[in-house]
C-alpha positions as CSV (number, residue, x, y, z in Angstrom):
1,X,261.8,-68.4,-0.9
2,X,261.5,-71.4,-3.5
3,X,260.1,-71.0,-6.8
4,X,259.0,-73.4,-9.4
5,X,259.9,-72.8,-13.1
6,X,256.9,-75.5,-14.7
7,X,257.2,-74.1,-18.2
8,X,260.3,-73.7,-20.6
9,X,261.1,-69.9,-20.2
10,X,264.2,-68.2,-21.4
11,X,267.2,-68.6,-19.0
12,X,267.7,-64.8,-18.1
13,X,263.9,-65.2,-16.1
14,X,265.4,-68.0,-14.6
15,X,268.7,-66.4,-13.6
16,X,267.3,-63.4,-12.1
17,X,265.0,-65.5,-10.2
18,X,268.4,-66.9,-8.6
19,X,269.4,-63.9,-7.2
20,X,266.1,-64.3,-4.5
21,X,264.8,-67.4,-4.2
22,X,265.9,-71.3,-4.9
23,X,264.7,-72.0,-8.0
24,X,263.4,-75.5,-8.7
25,X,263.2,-75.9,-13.1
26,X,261.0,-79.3,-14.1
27,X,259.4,-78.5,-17.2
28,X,258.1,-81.5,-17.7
29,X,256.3,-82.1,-14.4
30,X,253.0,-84.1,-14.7
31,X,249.7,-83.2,-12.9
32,X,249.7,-85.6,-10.3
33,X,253.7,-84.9,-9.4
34,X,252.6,-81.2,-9.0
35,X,249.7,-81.8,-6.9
36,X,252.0,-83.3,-4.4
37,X,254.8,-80.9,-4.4
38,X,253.1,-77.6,-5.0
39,X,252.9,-76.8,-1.2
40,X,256.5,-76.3,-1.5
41,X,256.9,-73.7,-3.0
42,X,256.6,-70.0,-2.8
43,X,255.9,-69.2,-6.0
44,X,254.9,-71.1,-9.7
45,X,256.2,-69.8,-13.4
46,X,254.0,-71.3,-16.1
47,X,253.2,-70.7,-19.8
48,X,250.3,-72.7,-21.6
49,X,251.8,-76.1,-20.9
50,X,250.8,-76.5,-17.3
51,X,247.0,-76.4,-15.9
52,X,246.5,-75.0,-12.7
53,X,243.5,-75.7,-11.6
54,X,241.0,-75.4,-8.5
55,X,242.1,-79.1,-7.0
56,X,246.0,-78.3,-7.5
57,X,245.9,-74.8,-6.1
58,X,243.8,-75.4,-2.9
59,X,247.2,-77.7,-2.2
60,X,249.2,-74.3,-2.5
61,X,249.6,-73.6,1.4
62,X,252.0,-71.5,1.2
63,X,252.1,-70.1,-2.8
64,X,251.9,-66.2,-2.7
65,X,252.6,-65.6,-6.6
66,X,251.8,-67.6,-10.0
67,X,253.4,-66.3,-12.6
68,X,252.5,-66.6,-16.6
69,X,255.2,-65.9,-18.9
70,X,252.6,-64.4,-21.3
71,X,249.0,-63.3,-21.8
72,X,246.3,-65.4,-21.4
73,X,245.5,-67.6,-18.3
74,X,243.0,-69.6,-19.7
75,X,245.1,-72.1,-17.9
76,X,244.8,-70.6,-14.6
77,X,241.8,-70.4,-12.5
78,X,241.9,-66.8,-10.9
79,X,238.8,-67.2,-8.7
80,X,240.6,-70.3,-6.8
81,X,243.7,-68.5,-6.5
82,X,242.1,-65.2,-5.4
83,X,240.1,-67.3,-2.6
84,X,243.3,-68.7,-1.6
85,X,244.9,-65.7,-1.1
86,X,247.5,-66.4,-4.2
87,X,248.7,-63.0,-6.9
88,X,248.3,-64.3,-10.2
89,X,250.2,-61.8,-12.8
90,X,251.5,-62.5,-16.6
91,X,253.5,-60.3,-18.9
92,X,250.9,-58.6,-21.4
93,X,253.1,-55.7,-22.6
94,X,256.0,-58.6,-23.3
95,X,254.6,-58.5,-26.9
96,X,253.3,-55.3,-27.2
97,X,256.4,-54.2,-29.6
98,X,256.4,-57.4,-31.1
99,X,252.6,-57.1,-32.6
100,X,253.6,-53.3,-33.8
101,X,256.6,-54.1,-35.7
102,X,254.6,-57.1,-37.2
103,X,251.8,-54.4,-38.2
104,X,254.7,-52.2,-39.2
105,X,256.0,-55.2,-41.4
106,X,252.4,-55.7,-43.0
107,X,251.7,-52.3,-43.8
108,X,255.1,-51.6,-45.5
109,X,254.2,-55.3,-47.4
110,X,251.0,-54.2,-48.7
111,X,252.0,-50.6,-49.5
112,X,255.3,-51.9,-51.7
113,X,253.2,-55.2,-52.5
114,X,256.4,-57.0,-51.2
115,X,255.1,-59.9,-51.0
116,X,253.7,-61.1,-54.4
117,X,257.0,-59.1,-55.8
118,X,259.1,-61.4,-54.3
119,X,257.0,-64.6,-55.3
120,X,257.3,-63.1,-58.9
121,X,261.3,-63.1,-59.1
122,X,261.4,-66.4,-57.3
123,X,259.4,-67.8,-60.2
124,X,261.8,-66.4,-62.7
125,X,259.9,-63.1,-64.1
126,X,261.0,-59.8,-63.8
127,X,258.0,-57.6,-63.7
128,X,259.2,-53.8,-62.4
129,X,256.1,-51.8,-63.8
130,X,253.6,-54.6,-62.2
131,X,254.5,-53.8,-58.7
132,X,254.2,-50.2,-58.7
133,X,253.3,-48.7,-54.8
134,X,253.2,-46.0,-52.3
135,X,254.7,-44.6,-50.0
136,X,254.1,-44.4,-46.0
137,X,255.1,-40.7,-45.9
138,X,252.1,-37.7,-45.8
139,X,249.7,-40.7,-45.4
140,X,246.8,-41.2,-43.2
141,X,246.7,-43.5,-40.7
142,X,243.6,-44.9,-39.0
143,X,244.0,-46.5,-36.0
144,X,240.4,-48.7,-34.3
145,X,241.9,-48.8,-30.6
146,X,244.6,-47.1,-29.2
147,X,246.0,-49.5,-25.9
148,X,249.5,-50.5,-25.8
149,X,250.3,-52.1,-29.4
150,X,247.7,-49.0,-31.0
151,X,249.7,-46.6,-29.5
152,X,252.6,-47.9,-30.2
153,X,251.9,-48.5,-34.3
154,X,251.5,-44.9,-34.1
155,X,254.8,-43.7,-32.7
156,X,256.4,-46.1,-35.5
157,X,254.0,-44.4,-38.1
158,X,255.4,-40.8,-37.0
159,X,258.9,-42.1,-37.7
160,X,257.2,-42.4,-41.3
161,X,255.9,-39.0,-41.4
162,X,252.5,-40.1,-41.2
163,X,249.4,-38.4,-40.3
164,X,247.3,-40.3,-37.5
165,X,243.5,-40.8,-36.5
166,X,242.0,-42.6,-34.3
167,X,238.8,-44.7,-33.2
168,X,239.0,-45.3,-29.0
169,X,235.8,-44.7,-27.3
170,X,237.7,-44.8,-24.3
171,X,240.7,-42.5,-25.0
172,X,240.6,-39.0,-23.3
173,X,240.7,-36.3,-25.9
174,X,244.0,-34.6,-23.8
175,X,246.0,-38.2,-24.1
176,X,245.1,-38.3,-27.6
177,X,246.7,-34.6,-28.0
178,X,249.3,-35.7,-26.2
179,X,250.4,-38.2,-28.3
180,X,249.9,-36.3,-31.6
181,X,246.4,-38.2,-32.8
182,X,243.0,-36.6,-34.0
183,X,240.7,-38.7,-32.2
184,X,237.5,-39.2,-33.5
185,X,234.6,-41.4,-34.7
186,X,234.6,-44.8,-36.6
187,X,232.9,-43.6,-39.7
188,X,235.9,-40.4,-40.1
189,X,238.4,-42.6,-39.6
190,X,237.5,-45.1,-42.1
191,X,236.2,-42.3,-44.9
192,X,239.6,-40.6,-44.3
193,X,242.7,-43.7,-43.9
194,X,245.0,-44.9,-46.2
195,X,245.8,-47.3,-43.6
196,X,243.8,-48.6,-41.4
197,X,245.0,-50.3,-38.4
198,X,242.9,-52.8,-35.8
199,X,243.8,-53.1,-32.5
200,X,240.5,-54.1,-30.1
201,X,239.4,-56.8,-28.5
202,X,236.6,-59.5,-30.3
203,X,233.8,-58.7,-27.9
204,X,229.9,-58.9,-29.7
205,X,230.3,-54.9,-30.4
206,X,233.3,-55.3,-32.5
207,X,232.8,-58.8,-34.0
208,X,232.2,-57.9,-37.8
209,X,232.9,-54.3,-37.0
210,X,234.4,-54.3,-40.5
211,X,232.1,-55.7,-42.7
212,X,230.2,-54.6,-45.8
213,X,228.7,-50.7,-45.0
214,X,232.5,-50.4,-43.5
215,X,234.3,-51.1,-46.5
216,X,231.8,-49.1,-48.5
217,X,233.1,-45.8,-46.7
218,X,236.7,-46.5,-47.5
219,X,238.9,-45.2,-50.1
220,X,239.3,-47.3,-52.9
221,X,243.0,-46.9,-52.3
222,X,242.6,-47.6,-48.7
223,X,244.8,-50.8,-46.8
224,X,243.6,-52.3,-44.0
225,X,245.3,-54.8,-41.7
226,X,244.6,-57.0,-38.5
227,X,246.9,-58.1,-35.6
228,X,244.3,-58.1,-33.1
229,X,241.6,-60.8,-33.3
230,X,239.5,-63.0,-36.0
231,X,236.3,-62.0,-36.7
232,X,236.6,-58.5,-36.1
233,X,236.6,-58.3,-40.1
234,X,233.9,-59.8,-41.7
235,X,235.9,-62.4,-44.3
236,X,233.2,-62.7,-46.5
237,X,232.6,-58.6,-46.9
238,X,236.5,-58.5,-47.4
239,X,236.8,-61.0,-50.1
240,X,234.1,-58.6,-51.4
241,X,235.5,-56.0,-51.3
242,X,239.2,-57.4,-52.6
243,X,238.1,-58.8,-55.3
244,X,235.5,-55.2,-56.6
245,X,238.4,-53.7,-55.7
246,X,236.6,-51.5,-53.3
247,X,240.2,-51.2,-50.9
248,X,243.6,-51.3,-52.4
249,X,244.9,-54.3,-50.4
250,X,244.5,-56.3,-46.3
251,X,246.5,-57.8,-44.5
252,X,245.6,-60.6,-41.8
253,X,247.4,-62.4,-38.7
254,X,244.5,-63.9,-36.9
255,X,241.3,-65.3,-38.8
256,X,237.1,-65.9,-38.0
257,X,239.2,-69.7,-38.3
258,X,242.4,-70.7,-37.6
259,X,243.8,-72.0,-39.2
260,X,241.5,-71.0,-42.1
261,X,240.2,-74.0,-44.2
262,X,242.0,-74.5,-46.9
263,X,239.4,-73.9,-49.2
264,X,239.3,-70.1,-48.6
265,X,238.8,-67.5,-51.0
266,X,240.7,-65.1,-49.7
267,X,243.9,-67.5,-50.6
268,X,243.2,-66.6,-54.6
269,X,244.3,-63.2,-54.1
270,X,247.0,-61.3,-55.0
271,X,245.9,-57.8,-52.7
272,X,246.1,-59.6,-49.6
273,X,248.7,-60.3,-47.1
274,X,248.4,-63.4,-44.7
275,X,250.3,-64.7,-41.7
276,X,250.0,-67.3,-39.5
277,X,249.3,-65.7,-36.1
278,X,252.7,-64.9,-35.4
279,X,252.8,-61.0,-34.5
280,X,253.8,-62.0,-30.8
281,X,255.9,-64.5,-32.1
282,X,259.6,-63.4,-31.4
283,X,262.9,-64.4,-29.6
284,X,262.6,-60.6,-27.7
285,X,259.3,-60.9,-27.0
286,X,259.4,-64.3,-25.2
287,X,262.6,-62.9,-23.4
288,X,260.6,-60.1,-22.0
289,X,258.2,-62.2,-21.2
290,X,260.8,-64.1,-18.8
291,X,262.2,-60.9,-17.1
292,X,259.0,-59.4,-16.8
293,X,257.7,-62.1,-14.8
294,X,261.1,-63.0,-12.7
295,X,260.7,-59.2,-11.7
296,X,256.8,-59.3,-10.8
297,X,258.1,-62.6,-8.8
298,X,261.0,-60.5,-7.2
299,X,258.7,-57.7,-6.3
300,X,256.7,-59.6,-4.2
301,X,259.4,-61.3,-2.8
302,X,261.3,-57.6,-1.7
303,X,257.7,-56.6,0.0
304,X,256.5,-54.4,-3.6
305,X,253.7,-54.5,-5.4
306,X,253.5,-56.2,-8.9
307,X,252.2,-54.3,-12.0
308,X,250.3,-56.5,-13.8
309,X,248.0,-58.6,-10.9
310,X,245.4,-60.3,-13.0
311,X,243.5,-61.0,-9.8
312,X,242.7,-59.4,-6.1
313,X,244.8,-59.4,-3.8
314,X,245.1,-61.2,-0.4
315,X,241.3,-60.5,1.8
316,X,239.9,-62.7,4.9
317,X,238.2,-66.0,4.0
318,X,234.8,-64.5,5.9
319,X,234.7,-60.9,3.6
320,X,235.1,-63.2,0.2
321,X,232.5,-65.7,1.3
322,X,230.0,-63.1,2.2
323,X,231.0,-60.4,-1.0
324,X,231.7,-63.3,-3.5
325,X,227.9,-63.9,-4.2
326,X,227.8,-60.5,-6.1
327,X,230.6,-60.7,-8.0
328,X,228.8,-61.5,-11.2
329,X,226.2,-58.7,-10.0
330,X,228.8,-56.1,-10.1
331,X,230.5,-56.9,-13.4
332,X,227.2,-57.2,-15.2
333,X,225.7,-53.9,-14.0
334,X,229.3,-52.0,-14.9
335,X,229.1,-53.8,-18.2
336,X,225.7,-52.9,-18.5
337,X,225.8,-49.0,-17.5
338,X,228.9,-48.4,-19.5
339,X,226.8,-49.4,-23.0
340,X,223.8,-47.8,-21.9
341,X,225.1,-44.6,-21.8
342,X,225.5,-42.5,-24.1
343,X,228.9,-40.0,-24.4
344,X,232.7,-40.9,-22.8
345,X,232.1,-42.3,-19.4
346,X,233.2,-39.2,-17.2
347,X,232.6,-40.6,-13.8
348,X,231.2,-44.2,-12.4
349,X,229.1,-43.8,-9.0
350,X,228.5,-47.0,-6.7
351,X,226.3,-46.9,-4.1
352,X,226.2,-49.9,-1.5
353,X,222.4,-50.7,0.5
354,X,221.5,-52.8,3.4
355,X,223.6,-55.8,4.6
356,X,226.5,-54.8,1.9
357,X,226.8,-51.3,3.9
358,X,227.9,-52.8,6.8
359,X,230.7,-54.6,5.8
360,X,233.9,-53.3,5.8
361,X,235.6,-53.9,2.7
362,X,233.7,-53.8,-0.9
363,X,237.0,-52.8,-2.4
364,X,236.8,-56.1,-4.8
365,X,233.1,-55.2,-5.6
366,X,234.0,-51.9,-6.6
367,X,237.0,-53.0,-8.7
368,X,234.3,-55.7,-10.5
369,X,232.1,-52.5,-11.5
370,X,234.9,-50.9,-12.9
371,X,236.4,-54.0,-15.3
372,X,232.2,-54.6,-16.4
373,X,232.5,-50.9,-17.4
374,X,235.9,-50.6,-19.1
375,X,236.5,-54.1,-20.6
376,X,234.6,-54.3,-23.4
377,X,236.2,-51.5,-25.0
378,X,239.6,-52.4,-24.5
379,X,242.3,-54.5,-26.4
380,X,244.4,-55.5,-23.1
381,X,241.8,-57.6,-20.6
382,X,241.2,-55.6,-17.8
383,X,240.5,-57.2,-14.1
384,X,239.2,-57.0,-11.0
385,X,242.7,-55.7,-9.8
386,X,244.1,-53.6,-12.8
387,X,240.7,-51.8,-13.8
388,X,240.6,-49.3,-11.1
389,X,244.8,-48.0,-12.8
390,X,242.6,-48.2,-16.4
391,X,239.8,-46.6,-15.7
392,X,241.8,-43.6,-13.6
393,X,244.0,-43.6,-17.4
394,X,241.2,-42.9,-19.2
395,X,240.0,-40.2,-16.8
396,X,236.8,-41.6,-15.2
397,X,236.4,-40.9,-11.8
398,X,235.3,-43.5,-9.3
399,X,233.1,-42.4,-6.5
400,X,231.5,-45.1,-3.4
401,X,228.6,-44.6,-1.4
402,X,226.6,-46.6,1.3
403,X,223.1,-46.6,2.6
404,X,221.2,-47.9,5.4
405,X,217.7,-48.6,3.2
406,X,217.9,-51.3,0.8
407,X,214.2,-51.4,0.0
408,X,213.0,-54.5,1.1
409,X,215.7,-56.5,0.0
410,X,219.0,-57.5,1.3
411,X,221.0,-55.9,-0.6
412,X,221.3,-53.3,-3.4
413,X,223.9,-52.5,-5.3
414,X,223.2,-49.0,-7.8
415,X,226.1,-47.8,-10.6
416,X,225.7,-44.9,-12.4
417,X,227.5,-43.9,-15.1
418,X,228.0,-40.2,-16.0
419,X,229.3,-38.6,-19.2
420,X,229.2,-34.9,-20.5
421,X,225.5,-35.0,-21.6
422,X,224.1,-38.0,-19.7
423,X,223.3,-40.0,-17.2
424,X,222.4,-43.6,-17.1
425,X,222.1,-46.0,-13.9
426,X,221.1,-49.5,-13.0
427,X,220.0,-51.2,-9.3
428,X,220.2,-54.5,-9.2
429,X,220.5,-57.3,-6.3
430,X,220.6,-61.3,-5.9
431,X,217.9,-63.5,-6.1
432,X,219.0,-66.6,-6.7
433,X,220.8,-65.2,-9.6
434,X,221.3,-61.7,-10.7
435,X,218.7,-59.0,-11.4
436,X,218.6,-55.9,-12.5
437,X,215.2,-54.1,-10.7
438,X,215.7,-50.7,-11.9
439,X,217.2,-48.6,-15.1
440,X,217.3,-44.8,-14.3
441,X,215.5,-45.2,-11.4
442,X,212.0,-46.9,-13.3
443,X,211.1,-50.2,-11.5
444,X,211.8,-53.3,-14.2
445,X,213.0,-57.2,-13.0
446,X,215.5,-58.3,-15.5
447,X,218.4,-60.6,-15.1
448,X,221.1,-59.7,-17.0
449,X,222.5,-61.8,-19.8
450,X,222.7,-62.1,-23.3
451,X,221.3,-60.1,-26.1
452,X,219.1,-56.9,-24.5
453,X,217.6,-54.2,-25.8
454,X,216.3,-51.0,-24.4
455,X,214.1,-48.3,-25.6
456,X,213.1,-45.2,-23.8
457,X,210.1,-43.5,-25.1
458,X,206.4,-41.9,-24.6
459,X,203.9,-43.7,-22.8
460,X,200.9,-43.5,-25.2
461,X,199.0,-46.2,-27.0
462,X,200.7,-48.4,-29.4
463,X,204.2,-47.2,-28.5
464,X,205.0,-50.8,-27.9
465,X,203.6,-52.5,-30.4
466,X,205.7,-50.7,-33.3
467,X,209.0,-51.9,-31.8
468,X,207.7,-55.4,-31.3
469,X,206.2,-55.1,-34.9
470,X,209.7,-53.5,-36.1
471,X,211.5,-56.4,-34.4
472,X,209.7,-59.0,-35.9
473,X,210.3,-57.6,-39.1
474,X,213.9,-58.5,-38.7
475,X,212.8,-61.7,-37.0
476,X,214.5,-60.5,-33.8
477,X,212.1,-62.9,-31.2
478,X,211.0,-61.1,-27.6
479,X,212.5,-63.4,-24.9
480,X,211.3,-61.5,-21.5
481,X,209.7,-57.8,-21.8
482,X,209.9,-55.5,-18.7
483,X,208.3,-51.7,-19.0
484,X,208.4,-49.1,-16.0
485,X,207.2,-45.7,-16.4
486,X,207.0,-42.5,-14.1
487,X,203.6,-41.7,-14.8
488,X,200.7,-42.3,-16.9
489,X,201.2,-40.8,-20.2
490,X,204.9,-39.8,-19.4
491,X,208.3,-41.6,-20.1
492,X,208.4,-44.8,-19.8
493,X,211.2,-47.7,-20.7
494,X,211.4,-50.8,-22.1
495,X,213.7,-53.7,-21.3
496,X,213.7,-56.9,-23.2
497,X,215.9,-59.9,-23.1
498,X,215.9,-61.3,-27.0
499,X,217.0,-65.0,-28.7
500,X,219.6,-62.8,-31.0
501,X,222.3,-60.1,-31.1
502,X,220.3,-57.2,-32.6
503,X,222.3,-55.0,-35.2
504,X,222.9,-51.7,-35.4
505,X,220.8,-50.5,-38.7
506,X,217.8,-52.4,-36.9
507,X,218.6,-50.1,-33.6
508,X,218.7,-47.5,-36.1
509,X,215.7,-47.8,-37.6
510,X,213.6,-48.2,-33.9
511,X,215.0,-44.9,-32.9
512,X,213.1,-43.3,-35.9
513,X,209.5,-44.5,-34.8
514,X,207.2,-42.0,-33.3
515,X,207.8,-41.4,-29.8
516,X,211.2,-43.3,-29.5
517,X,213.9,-40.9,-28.4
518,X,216.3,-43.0,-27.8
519,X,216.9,-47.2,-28.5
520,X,220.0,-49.0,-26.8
521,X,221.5,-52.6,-27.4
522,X,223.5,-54.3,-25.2
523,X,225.2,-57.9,-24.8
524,X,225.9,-59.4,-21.6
């Protein structure tokens, strides 16, 4: 086997590679040069340097593994490799430790206000009774998403003797036992913290998650800090807050801009801690990063199975061409069940009609349900490959059905997503695009993307008028409306597309109107 090291990577990778495979090291390979030598090799190492795109991988004839010595593979275009039959994996829990001690190092800074301390002796003043703090121990920690670095903040915090809380929508209350956390919801966690901790993804639920109303509920004594993603706290609401002294101090890594502009308000501050985006930033943590890979790499080689496959793995050219048109389908209608329903997602059902029943594999379609349904609630992306091992973590169960009858069309693809006190489901199929052409079993034709909004209510006059009339009180503009009832003078529900993101005290208010029992947004 030959293998290509594209990307500096520390020399342990490298030298475990050795022990397999020839190893070919040119980190400073240009496009064109790897275009014309790619079919050599076996198998590719990269970090961010090197772009491996469609044109340069359909030249990989005989590439079984690309390998990034890191996270993100924005460089990386999965859907070419998966088509070609190439494993794409990375290294995500390489900095997983890193991030926690970094939160670790924050949240001792602000609670011992280390940092302005030390600017203070540095500038020749002594000032002992100025920098008076607390102390970790018999304190509450709050913790907004518990994946690998969450979970990991909170066995450092225990050290600490710390009490912990958390916010996962996702976590199953017996792992949350387990690991000696009272799991709960956003609003006790944030009323109860002396420290709260952020560790989820920036999707358009948690953007601004922390904002205004948020910071309202803490303690005044309360420190908050973010490793995870900018934007997630509302900057504006936290200078806010800072400076009313509404929270006893923050700490940020990652900002709504990076770098911030220079300008900011937040930099006047003396109760806030800020870093440059460095909490992955380590010697360890790009070591790891190397070994992890070299050993996903050697794996593969030794006829295993890697552990963190960002992509599917190796099907026949004819299944993908004739599967691959609903790819999208799938991950919009998991997305789409998984915020429409209302509880912890207990079990997701997929049901297969028409020409989709009669092929043999759907195994990537199912997998594409399952990421739509899990990812947004989850700090570690989850794929087409991974999400099944996630979703089985968080104790959903995953059942697959086929039919002959698809209806008239095609063919239909149904999820349904179950929880302890509700069910919610979606049909949809391709036209041309995707559509959605039912929502718990009521006939609508939507396609699904963007901001959307549902309402379920009772079908009697003027029903739909007060939520149009409510939404444009908030200036919240009707894109497409689609309404299917059972009967006349029944239930009946409401889908609409709109131009903007519609926020929660606006859903709030829609579910108070006569004969709305229940009003659901959802972004796509």
């Amino acid at each position: 086997m030959k293998v290509l090291i594209a990307d500096a990577i520390n020399e342990k990778g490298i030298e475990n590679l050795r022990e397999v495979a020839e190893v070919v090291v040119d980190t400073s390979i240009t496009p064109d040069e790897l275009a014309n030598t790619i079919h050599e090799y076996d198998g590719i190492v990269v970090r961010s340097r090197t772009k491996l795109t469609a044109d340069i991988i359909k030249k990989a004839d005989n590439m079984k593994i690309i390998a990034r010595a890191g996270v993100g593979v924005d460089n990386i275009d999965l859907d070419a490799a998966t088509e070609k039959g190439i494993m794409v994996v990375n290294s995500p829990e390489s900095t997983s430790i890193t991030v926690a001690e970094h939160t670790m190092g924050l949240l001792l800074t602000l609670a011992r206000k280390l940092s302005i301390a030390d600017k203070s002796v540095k500038e020749g003043k002594w000032e002992k009774k100025k920098f008076m703090g607390v102390e970790l121990r018999n304190k509450t920690l709050g913790v907004i998403g518990m994946g690998r670095i969450g979970s990991q903040v909170v066995n450092r915090c225990k050290a600490f003797e710390m009490e912990a809380m958390a916010y996962d929508p996702y976590l199953p209350e017996e792992v949350a036992k387990q690991m000696g956390v009272e799991l709960t919801d956003l609003e006790t966690v944030l009323k109860n913290a002396d420290f709260i901790t952020i560790h989820v993804p920036l999707t358009p639920e948690t953007k601004h998650l922390i904002s205004t109303e948020q910071f309202e509920i803490m303690k005044n004594t309360a420190f908050i800090t973010n490793c995870a993603r900018g934007g997630i706290i509302d900057e504006e609401a936290l200078y806010d807050a800072l400076v009313n002294d509404k929270i006893g101090g923050a700490a940020l890594d990652v900002y709504e801009e990076e770098p911030p502009a220079e300008d900011s308000k937040l930099f006047e501050l003396d109760n806030i801690v800020l870093t440059p985006h460095i909490a992955a930033s380590t010697k360890e943590a790009q070591r790891d990063a190397a070994i992890i890979v070299a050993d996903e790499i050697i794996d593969l080689f030794k006829g295993g199975t890697p552990r963190n496959v960002l992509n599917m793995p190796r099907i026949d050219h004819k299944t993908y061409q004739e599967v691959s048109p609903y790819l999208e389908l799938c991950e919009k209608l998991g997305s789409f069940i998984s915020q429409g329903v209302n509880g912890k997602i207990k079990e997701i059902e997929i049901i297969y009609s028409g020409d989709l029943a009669e092929i043999d594999n759907l195994e990537i379609l199912s997998r594409t349900v399952i990421q739509g349904a899990v990812n947004p609630f989850l700090s570690s992306p989850v794929n087409a490959v991974n999400a099944s091992l996630v979703a089985k973590d968080r104790g959903i169960s995953i059942t697959e059905g086929r039919k002959n009858n698809a209806k008239g069309y095609d063919s239909l693809i149904k999820v349904i997503a179950k929880s302890q006190d509700d069910e919610f489901s979606a049909e949809g199929t391709i036209l041309h695009e995707s559509r959605i052409l039912k929502v718990n079993d009521y006939w609508v034709d939507v396609i699904p993307k963007g901001h959307m909004f549902i309402a379920k209510y009772e079908d009697v006059p003027g029903s739909i008028g007060k939520i149009g009339t409510k939404l444009g009180e908030y200036d919240i503009n009707i894109g497409i409306m689609q309404v299917g009832r059972d009967e006349k003078g029944g239930r009946a529900i409401m889908v609409l597309t709109l131009d903007k993101e519609i926020p929660n005290e606006v859903i709030k208010e829609l579910q108070l109107l006569d004969n709305v029992y229940e009003a659901i947004g959802i972004e796509l």
